[in-house]
N, C-alpha and C positions, 0 to 999 in steps of 0.2 A: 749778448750770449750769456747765457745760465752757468753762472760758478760751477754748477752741480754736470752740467756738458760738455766742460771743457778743461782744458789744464794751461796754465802758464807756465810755460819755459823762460827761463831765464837767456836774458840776450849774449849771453857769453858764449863765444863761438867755440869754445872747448867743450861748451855744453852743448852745443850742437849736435858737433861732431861726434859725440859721445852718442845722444840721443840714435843720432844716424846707425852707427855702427852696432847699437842693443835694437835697433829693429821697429824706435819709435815712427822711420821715416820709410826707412828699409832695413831687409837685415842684409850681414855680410855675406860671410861664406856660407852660412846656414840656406838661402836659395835664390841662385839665381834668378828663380822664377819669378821670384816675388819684389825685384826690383823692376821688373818688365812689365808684370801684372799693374803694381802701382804707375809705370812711366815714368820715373826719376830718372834723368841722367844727370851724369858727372857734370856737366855744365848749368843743370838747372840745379843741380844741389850748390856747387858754389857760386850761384849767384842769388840761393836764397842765405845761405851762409854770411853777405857782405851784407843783403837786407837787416838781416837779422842783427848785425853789430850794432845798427842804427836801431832799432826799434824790439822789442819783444813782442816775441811770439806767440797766434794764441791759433791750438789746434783744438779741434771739435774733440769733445769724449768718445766720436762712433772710431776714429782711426785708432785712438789707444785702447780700443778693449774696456769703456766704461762703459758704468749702467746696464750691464748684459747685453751689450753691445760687442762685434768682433771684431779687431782691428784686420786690417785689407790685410795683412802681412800674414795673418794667422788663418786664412777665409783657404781654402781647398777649393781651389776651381774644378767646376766639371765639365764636359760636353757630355750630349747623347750621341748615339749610332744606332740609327733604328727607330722609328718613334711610332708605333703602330699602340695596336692596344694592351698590350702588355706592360709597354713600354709607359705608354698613359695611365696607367693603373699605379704602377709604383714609383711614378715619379712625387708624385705628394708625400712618400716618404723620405726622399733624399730633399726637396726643399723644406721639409717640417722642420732639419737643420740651421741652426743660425751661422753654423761656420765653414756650411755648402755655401755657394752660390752658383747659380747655374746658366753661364755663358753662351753657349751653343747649342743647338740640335742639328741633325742631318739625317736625309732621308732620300731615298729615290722614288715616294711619291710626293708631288707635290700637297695631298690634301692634307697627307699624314705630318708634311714640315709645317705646312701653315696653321694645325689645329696644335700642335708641339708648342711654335712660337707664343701663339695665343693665352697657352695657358700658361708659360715662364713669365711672359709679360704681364699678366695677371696678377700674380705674385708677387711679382717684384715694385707695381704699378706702375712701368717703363716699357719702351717700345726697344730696350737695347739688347734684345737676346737673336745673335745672328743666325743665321742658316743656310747649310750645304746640302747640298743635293749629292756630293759625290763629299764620303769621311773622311777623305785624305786633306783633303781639305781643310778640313777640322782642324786633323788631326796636328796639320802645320805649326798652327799657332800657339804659340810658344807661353802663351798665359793661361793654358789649360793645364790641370794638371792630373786631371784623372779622369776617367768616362765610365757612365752607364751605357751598357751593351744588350740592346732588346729586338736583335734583329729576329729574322727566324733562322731555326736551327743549323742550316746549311753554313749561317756567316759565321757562328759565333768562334769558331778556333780563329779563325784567316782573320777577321775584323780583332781579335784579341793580341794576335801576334803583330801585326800590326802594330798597334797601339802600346804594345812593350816597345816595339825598335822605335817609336816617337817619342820615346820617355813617360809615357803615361801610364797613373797603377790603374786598375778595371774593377771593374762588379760588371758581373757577364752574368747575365739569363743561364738557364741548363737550358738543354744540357751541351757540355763545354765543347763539343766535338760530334764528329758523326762516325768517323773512323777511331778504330782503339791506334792506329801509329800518330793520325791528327791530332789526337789527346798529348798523347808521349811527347812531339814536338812542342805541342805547345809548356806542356813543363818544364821541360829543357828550353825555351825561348824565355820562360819567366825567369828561371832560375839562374843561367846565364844574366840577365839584364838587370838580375834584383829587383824584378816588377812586383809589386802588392795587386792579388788578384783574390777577387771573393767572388765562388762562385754563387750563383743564385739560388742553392739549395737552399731556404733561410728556416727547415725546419733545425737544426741546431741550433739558432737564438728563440724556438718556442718552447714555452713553460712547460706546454701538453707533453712534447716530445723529450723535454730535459727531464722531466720528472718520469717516465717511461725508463729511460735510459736508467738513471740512480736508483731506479728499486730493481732491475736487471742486476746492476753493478751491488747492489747490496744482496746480493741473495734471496729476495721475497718469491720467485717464482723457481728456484731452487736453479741447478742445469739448465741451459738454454739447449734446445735440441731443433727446434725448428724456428725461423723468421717466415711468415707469411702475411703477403700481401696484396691489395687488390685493386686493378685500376680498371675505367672503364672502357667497355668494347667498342672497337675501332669501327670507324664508317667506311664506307663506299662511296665509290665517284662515278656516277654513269659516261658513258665516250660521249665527247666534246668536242666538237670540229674547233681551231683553230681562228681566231678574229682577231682584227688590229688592235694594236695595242694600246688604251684607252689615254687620252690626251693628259699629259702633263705624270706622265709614268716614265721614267728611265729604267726600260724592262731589261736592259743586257746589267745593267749595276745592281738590279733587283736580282736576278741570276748568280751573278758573283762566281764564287770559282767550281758552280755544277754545270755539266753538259748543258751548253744552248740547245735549246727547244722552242718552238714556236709557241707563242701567246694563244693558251688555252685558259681563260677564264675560270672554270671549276677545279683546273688543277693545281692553279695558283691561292684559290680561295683556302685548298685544301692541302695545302703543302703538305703536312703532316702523314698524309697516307701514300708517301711514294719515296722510293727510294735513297735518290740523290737529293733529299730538301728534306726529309724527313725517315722517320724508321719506323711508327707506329705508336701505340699510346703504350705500348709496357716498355720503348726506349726511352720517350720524352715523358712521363709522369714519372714509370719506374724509378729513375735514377734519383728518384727523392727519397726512396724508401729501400733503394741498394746503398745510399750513402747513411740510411741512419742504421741498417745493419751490420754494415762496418766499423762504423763509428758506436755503436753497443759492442760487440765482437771485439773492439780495440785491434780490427785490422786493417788500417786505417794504409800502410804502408806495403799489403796485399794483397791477397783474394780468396777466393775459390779456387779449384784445382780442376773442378770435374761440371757441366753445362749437358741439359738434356731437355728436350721439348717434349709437350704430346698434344693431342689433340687439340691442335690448329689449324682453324679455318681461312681458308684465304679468298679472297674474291674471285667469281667468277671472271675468268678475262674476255668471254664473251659479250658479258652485261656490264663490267667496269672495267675502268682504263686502272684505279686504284691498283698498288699492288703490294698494301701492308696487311699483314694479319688480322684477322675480324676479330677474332679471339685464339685463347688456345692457356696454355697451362705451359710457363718456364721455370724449369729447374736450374740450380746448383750446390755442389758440394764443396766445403772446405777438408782442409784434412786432415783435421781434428774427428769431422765426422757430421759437425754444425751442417742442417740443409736451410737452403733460401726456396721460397717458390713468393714466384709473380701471378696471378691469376688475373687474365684482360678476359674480365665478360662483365654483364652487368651494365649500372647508367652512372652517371658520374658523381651522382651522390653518394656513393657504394662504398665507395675507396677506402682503405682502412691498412695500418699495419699492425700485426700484433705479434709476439715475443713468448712462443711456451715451451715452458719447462718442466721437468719431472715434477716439481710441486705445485703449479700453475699456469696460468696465465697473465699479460696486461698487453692491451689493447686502444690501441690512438683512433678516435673516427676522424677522416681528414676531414669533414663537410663541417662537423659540428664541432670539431676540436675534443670532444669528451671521452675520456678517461674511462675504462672497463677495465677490471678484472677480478681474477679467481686466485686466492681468496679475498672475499670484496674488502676484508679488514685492511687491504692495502690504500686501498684508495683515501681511510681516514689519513693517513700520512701527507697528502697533496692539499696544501698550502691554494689558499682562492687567489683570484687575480688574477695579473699577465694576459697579452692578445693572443689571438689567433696566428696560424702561420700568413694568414691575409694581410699582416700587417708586419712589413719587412724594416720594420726603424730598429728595432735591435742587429740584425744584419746588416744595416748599413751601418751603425753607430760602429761593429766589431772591425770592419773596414775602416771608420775614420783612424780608430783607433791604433791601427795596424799601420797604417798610413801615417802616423806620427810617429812611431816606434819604430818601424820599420821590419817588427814582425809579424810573422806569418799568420794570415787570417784563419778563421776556425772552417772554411773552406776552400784550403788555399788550394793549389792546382797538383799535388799529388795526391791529395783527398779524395777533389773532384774526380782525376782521372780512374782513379782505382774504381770509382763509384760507377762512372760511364763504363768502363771496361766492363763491369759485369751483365749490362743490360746489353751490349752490342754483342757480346760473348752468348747471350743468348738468340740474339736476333740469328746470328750466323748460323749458331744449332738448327733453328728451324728452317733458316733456308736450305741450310744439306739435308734434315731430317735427319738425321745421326746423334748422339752422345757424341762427346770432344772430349778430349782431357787437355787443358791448358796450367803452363807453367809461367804461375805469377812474377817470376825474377827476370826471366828470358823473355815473356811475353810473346811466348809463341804458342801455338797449338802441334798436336802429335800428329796432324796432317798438313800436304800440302796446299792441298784445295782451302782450306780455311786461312791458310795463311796467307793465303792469296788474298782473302776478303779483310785485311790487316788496313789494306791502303788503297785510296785513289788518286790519281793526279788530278791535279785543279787546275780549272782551265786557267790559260793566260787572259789575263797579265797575274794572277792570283798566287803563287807561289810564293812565299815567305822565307 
């Protein structure tokens, strides 16, 4: 064994025991987890302890943290939940980590667990990364200690609250919730448990977007008066007649806690454009660009006060079973006087948010990442470099982070929620067709009927 690999301990058993308790073997009270994770018990420790009086010790450099190496002790286990394509897109930034390692995946399609496990095992060049068809399962094992959450949108509060009462901190996909009361629980689930939860927003760890923010925050485009932004126009689903449900699918755990419905193929492919799985593209893009105008605004702890729609079109219910917004134009006001507008028309390379002011403009294109505005002498201030929002390793690093510390991630779950409330705050505008005035503190609206759309119950066994 290479001097330069390893380290000699000396055979003295005080020095053992020492070694033991700072965490070379295990640590102590610092985490349970991580005596489990490793396997040591009390009996195999003192009977490597009696070995060891006889002989010196010699441990590899990869268990103490040599060579940029991460000792087992210090390594942040993870599981997934959900491993579709989403999920497959950013997992090569949580393994780019040397002090992730990634233990589990679980999925209620088989194809989706078995192209999951393929690629951890890749990685890692072992065949030891396990797999659950059902996440509680997962979620059991006791040498995880954190999960990536890449279900679709219907799972992500119920699979998150979850995984707080199992002990585990999260990074959850957006958006966090489908109901603004689902959101609220789930922060009061975090905040109760002391769970570290990052949501998947990860335009706060981009350059594009932090530099946006800082010349707002400096004054370059004077007053901010309006946030406007643009996602693209929702699809159609034509009627589907119902078929079995395709071999090696566990469609009632794929469901999860929305109304059972029979196995429709297009509607499944298409979650996003129906109600109970989805809200449409100005809820699940929007909420990237409601949380970076809060997070500019500094009301992060907020909202808006006032939500109003126009000219949205909805699908024919004749010619589609779909029943989310094609487009349309959503408003809010804060009450300061600040307005937000959503704009879902266009094709997906469109998408843009930008920030004007009585003295300007600055403007983020999300396809291209590039930096616009008025007057263009700003943009000489913006520094070359840094990725794209496509590349989430600064948001995962802000979670490791947080995850050691034990504080609150730069999207943690009163962020997020404030952030979804505003996009579902309008979803509910357009299905009354009305203005609403909603009060950020009480989290109610000035009617009854809206408050009605506040909350659904989730089917059993899904309750948290």
């Amino acid at each position: 064994m290479n001097s330069q690999d390893s380290l000699y301990i000396s055979s003295r058993p005080e020095t053992i025991s020492a070694g033991y308790e700072m965490g070379i073997v295990t640590t102590s009270e610092s985490s349970m987890k991580t005596t489990h994770r490793i396997g040591h018990t009390r009996r195999q420790f003192l009977q490597r302890t009696a070995l060891a009086m006889a002989a010196p010790m010699i441990v590899p450099g990869a268990v103490l943290g040599l060579n940029g190496a991460v000792a087992p002790g210090n390594r942040i286990v993870f599981g997934g939940i959900g491993m579709g394509n989403r999920a497959r897109h950013i997992l090569p930034n949580f393994l780019s980590f040397k002090e992730i390692h990634f233990a589990a995946v679980s999925d209620s399609r088989a194809d989706r667990l078995r192209g999951a496990k393929e690629m951890v095992d890749a990685h890692y060049r072992n065949q030891d990364c396990a797999t659950f068809a059902d996440f509680r399962d997962l979620l059991a094992r006791k040498d995880i200690d954190a999960v990536l959450i890449a279900t679709g949108n219907r799972w992500h509060a119920t699979a998150s609250m979850f995984a707080a009462h199992a002990g585990k901190d999260i990074y959850c996909e957006k958006p966090i919730s489908l109901t603004i009361q689902e959101g609220r629980n789930l922060v009061e689930t975090c905040r109760r448990l002391g769970t570290i939860y990052q949501a998947g927003t990860q335009r706060r760890s981009t350059a594009s977007y932090r530099f946006a923010r800082d010349m707002v925050l400096q004054g370059k485009i004077g007053r901010v008066h309006t946030v406007e932004s643009q996602v693209w126009e929702g699809g159609t689903v034509p009627h589907q007649k119902p078929t079995p449900v395709p071999a090696g699918w566990d469609y009632d755990q794929w469901l999860g806690p929305v109304q059972w419905r029979p196995f429709v193929q297009a509607r499944v492919d298409n979650w996003t454009c129906f109600w109970d799985t989805g809200e449409g593209m100005h809820t699940d893009m929007g909420t990237h660009y409601t949380d970076q105008m809060q997070w500019v605004l500094d009301t992060d702890q907020t909202g808006p006060v006032e939500f109003e729609t126009s000219d949205v079109v909805w699908p024919d219910p004749v010619k589609f079973m779909s029943e989310t917004a094609i487009s349309g134009t959503f408003r809010c006001r804060y009450a300061n006087g600040i307005n937000g507008v959503i704009y879902q028309r266009g094709a997906f390379k469109d998408r843009y948010i930008k920030y004007i002011g009585d003295e300007g403009w600055i403007q983020v294109d999300d396809e291209t990442d590039v930096v616009t505005a008025h007057p263009k002498s700003i943009l000489s201030l913006k520094t070359t470099g840094g990725v794209s929002w496509a590349n989430a390793s600064g948001h995962v690093g802000n979670l490791l982070d947080s995850i050691r510390s034990r504080q609150p991630t730069l999207c943690h779950p009163e962020v997020a929620h404030r952030a979804q409330t505003i996009v579902e705050s309008m979803t509910i505008s357009a299905r009354l067709n009305r203005k609403l005035k909603w009060d950020p503190m009480l989290e109610q609206f000035n009617e009854e009927a809206a408050n009605r759309m506040l909350w659904r119950e989730p089917r059993a066994p899904w309750s948290v």
